[in-house]
C-alpha positions as CSV (number, residue, x, y, z in Angstrom):
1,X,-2.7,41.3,-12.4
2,X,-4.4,40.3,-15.4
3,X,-8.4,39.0,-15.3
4,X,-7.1,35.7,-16.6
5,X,-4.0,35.6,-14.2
6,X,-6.4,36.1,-11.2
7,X,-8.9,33.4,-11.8
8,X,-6.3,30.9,-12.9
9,X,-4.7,31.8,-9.6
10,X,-7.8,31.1,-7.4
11,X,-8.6,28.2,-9.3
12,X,-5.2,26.8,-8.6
13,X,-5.2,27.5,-5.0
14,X,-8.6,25.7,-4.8
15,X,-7.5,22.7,-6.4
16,X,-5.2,22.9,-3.7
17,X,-6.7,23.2,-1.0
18,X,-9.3,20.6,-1.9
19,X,-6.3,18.4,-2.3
20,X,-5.2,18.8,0.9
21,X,-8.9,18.6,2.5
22,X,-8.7,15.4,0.7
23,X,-6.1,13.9,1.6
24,X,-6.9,14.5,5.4
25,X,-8.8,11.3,5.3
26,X,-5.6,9.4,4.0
27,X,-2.5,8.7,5.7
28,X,-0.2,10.4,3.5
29,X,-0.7,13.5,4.4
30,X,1.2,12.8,7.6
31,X,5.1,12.8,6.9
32,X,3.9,11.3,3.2
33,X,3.4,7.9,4.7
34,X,2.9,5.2,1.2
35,X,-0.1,3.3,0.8
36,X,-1.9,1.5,-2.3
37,X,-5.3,0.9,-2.9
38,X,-4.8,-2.9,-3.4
39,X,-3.6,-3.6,0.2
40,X,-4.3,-7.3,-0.1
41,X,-1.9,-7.3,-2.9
42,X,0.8,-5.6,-1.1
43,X,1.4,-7.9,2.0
44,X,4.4,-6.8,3.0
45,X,3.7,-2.7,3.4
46,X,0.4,-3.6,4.9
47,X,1.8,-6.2,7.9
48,X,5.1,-7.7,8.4
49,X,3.6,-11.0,9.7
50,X,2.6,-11.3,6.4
51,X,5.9,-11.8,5.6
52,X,5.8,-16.0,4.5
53,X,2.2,-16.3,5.5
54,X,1.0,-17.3,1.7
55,X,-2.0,-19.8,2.5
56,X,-1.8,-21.3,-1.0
57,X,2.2,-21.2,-1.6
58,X,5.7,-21.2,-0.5
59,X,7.1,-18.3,-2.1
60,X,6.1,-15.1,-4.1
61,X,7.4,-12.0,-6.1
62,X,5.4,-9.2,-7.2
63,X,5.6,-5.6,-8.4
64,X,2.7,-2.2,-7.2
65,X,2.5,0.8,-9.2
66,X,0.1,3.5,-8.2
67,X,0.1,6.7,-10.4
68,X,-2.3,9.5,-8.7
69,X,-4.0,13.4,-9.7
70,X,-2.4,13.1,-13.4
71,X,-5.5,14.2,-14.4
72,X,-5.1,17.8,-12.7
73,X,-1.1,17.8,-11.9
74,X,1.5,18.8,-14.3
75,X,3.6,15.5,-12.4
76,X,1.6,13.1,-10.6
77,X,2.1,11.1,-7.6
78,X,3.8,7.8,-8.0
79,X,4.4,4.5,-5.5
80,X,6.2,1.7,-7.1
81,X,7.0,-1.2,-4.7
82,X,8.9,-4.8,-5.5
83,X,8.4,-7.4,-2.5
84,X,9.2,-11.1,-2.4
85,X,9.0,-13.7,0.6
86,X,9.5,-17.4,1.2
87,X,8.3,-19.9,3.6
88,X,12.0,-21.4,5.4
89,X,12.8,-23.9,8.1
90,X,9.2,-26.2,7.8
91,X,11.0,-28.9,8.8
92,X,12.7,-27.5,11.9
93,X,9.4,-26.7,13.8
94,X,6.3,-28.9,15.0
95,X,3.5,-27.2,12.7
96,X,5.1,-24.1,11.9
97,X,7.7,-22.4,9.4
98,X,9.3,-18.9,9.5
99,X,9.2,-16.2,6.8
100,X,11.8,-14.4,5.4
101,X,11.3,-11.8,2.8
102,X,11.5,-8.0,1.7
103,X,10.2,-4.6,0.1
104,X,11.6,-1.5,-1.7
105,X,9.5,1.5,-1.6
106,X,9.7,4.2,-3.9
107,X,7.5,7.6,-4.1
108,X,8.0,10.4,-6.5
109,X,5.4,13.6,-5.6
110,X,5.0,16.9,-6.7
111,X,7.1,19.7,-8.6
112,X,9.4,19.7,-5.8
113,X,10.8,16.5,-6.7
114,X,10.0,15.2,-3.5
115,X,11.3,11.7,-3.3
116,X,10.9,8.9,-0.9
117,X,12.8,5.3,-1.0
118,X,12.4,2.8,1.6
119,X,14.3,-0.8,1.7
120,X,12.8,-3.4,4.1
121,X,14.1,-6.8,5.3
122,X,11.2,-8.9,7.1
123,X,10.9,-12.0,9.3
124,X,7.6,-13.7,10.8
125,X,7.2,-17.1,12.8
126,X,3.9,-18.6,12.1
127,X,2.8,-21.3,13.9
128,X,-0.3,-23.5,13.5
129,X,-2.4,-23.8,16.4
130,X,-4.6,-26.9,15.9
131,X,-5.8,-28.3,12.6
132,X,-7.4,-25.5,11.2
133,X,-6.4,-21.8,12.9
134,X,-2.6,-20.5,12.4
135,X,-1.1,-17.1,14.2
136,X,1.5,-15.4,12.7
137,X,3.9,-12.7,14.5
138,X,6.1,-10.4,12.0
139,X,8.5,-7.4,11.9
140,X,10.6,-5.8,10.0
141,X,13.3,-3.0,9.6
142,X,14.5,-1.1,7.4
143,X,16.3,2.3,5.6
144,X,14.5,5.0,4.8
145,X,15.7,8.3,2.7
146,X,13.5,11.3,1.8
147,X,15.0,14.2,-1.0
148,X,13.7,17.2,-2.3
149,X,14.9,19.4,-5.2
150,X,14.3,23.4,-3.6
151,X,15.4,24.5,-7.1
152,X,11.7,23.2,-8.2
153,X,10.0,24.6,-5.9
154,X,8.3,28.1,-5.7
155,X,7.5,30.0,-1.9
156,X,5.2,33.5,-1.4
157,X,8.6,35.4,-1.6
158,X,9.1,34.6,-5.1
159,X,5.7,35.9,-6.3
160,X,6.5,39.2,-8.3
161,X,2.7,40.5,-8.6
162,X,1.8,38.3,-11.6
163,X,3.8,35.4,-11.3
164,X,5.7,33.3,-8.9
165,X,9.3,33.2,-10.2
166,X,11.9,30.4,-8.9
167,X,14.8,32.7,-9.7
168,X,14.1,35.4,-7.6
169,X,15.9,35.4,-3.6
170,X,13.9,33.6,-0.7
171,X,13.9,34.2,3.0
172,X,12.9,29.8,2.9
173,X,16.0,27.7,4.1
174,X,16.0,23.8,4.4
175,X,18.2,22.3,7.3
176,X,18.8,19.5,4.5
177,X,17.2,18.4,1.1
178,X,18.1,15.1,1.9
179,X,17.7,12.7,5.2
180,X,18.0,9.2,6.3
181,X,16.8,7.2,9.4
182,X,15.7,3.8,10.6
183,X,12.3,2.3,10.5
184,X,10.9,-0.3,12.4
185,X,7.6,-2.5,11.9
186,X,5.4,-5.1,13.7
187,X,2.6,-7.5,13.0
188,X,0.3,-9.7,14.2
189,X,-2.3,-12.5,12.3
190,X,-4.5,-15.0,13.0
191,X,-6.1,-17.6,10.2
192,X,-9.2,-19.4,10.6
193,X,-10.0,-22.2,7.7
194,X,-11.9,-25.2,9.2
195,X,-12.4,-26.8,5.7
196,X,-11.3,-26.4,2.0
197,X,-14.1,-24.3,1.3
198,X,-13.9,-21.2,3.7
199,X,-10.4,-19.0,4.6
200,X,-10.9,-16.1,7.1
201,X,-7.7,-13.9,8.4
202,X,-7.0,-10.8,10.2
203,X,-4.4,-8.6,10.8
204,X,-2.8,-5.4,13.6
205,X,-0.1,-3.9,12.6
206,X,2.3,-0.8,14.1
207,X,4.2,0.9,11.4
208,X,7.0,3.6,12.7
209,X,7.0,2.2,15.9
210,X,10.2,3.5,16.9
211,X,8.7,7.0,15.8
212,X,11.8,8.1,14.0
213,X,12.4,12.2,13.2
214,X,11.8,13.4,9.7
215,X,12.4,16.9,8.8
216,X,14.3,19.1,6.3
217,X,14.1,21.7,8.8
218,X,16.5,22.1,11.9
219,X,14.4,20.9,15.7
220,X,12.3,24.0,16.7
221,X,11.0,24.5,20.5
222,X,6.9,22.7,20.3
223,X,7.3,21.2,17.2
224,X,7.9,17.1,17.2
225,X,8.6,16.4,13.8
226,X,8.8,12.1,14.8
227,X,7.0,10.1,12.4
228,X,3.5,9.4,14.6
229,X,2.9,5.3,14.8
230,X,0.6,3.8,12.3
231,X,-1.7,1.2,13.1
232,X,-3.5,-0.7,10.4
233,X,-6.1,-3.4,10.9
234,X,-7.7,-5.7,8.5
235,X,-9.9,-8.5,7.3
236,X,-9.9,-11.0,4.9
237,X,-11.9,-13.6,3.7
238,X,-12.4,-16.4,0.5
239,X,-15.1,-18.7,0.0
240,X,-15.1,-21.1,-2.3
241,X,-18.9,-20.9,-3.4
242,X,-18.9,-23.6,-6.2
243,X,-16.5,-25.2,-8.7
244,X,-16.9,-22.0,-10.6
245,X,-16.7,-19.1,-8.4
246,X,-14.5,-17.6,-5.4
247,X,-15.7,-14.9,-3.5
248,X,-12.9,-12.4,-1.3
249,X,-14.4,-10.0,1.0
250,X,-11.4,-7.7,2.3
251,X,-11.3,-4.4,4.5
252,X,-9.0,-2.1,5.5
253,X,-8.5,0.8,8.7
254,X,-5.7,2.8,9.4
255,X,-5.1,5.5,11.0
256,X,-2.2,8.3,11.9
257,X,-2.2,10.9,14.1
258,X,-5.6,12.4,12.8
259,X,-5.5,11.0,9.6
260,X,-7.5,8.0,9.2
261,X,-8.4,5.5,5.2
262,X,-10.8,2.8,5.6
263,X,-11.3,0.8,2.2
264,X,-13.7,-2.2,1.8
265,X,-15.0,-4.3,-0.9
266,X,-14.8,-7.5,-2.5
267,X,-13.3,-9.3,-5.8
268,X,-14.4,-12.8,-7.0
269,X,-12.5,-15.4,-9.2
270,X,-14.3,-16.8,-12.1
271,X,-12.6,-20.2,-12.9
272,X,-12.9,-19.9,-16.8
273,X,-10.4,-23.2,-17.7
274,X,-12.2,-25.9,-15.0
275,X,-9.0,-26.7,-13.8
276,X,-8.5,-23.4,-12.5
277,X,-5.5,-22.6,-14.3
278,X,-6.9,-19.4,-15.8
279,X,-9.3,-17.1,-13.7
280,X,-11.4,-14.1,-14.5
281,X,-11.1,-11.5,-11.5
282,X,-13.1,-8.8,-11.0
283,X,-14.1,-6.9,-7.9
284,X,-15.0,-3.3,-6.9
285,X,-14.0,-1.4,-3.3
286,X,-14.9,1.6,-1.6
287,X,-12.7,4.2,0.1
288,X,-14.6,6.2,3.0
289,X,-15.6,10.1,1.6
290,X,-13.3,9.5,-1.0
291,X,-13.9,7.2,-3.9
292,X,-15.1,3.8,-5.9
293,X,-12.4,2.0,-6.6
294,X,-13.0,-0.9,-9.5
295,X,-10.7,-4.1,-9.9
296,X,-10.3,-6.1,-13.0
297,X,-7.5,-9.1,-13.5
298,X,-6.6,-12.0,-14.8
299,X,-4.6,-15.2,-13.3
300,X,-2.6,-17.6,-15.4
301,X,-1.3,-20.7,-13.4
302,X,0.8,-18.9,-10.6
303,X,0.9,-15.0,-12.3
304,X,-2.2,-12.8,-10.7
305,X,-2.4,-9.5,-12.8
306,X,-4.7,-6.7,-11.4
307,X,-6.0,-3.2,-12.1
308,X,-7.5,-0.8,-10.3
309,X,-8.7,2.8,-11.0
310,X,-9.4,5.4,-8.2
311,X,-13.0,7.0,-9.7
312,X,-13.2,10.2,-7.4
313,X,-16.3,10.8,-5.2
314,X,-15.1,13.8,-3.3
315,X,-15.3,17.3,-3.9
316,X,-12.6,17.1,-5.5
317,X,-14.1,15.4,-8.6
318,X,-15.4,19.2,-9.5
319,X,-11.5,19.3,-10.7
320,X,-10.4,15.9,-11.5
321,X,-13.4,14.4,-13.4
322,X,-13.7,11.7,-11.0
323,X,-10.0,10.6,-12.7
324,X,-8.3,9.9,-9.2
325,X,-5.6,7.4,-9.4
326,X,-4.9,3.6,-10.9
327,X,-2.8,0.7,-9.5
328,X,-1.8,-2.2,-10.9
329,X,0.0,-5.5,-9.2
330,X,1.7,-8.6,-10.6
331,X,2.4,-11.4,-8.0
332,X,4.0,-14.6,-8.9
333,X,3.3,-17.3,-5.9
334,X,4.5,-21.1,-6.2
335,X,5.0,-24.4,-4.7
336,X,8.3,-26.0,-4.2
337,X,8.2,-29.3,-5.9
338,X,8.5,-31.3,-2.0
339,X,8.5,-30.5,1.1
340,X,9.9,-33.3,3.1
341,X,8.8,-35.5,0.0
342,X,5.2,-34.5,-0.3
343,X,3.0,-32.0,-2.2
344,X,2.7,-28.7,-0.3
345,X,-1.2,-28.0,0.1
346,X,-3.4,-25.2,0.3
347,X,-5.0,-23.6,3.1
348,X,-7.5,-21.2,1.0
349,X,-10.2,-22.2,-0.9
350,X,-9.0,-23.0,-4.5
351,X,-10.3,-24.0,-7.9
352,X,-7.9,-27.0,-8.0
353,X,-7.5,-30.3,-6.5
């Protein structure tokens, strides 16, 4: 092996092990579980009682797309997600509504071609408690597919002394390159917002509860390859500081088997038109031993627009250049034009009247 060949090699297998280090302290390591750096913009992957709870509408769409390690992989990680949810049957219940919505999933990582798509449908019942607390109960269930391309990949028996070379035999056989099974969800909320000016909610949630199998390899004796249960918890807040700016504290845990992402921060809404139909957002977060993550957006009328960017604090950052990952989000959220002949209002602090 050449000088060259050798130190490109260890470099690459310390890129990837640092990767994997990494990632221990994110949940998709384990059985590549999907997750975005915006949480509070993806309501319906982070909690299915979310599902309808929109304090200051009655329905929303909106897009996520998360592009990851570009900056040191030949093909990067990619999460794209589409949700939308409504508020139904408000006039069926004393002081509460259901919500019906759902999400598609989809995750692209590696060489391998290693796909993931995921289709939700979601119902919640929320349920005002007295004039200013709501709880909210959720689930959801859905179809989920994983697929791999072998032909992409590359495994120890393939390496020839200098290179590793796809179209030599190997001993590696896959059960299946492509699987299916059911997943199901649940949630739980509770909203606090005794006046116009201050909105606090949190949030449990169980993901994989029913711990479905996911393998491309046939069952072996001592090895459980069921998805382990995820349990997210979070808290969010707005206050409405003055007729010019609102301030949203938000943080996020989960965990998974022994993978564990805690992100906290803050963005604030700079009301730039006085009637609050254009805001300046801008906001900056903080992933545990992992990295600063910045926020910048901008809402017209009912369209919120935000970017993030993943600025690597690791060790990794040695490799990347601290150039981890960006997300953006577009959500449109609305009012119907009645509801049982009067205005639908708000239950988080807003900019207009």
């Amino acid at each position: 092996m050449s000088r060259y060949a050798n130190v490109l090699m260890k470099r690459n297998l310390t890129i990837l092990l640092l990767l994997l280090s990494t990632l221990y302290f994110v949940p998709r390591t384990y059985s590549q579980d999907l997750h975005f750096s915006q949480f509070m913009n993806s309501p319906l992957t982070t909690n299915p009682a979310n599902t309808g709870f929109i304090p200051d509408g009655d329905y929303r769409v909106g897009i996520n797309y998360r592009n990851q390690w570009s900056s040191i992989m030949a093909i990067p990680y990619k999460t794209m997600s589409a949700f939308g949810d409504v508020q139904v049957m408000r006039n069926r219940f004393e002081n509460g509504w259901i919500g019906a919505g759902g999400f598609i999933l989809r995750d692209e990582a590696g060489s391998g071609n290693l796909s993931s798509t995921k289709i939700y449908g979601s119902l919640a019942y929320h349920q005002l408690i007295d004039a200013g607390s709501l709880i909210s109960a959720g689930f959801n269930v859905g179809w989920a597919n994983k697929q791999i391309h072998v032909i992409n990949l590359k495994f120890p028996d393939q390496y020839d002394g200098k290179f590793f070379d796809n179209k030599l035999p190997t001993s590696v056989a896959l059960a299946s390159n492509n699987i299916n099974y059911l997943d199901i969800q649940l949630g739980l909320n509770y909203a606090y917002f005794p006046n116009e000016k201050i909105y606090v909610n949190a949030g449990y949630s169980a993901l994989h509860v029913n711990q479905p199998h996911e393998s491309f390899f046939d069952a072996s004796p001592g090895i459980d390859n069921r998805i382990a249960i995820r349990h997210i918890g979070f808290l969010n807040g707005s206050f409405l500081l003055n007729n010019l700016w609102i301030f949203n504290p938000n943080i996020y845990f989960t965990t998974q088997a022994k993978s564990y992402e805690m992100v906290g921060g803050f963005n604030v809404h700079h009301n730039l038109s006085g009637d609050g139909e254009y805001q300046l957002i801008g906001g900056l977060y903080y992933r545990l031993k992992d990295a600063f993550i910045p926020m910048v957006g901008l809402q017209w009328k009912d369209i919120k627009a935000t970017f993030t960017y993943d600025a690597t604090m690791s060790t990794l950052k040695t490799y990347n250049n601290g150039r981890g990952a960006f997300e953006f989000s577009l959500i449109k959220q609305g009012v119907f034009d009645t509801y049982l002949g009067n205005k639908r209002q708000s239950m988080c602090p807003s900019f207009r009247n």
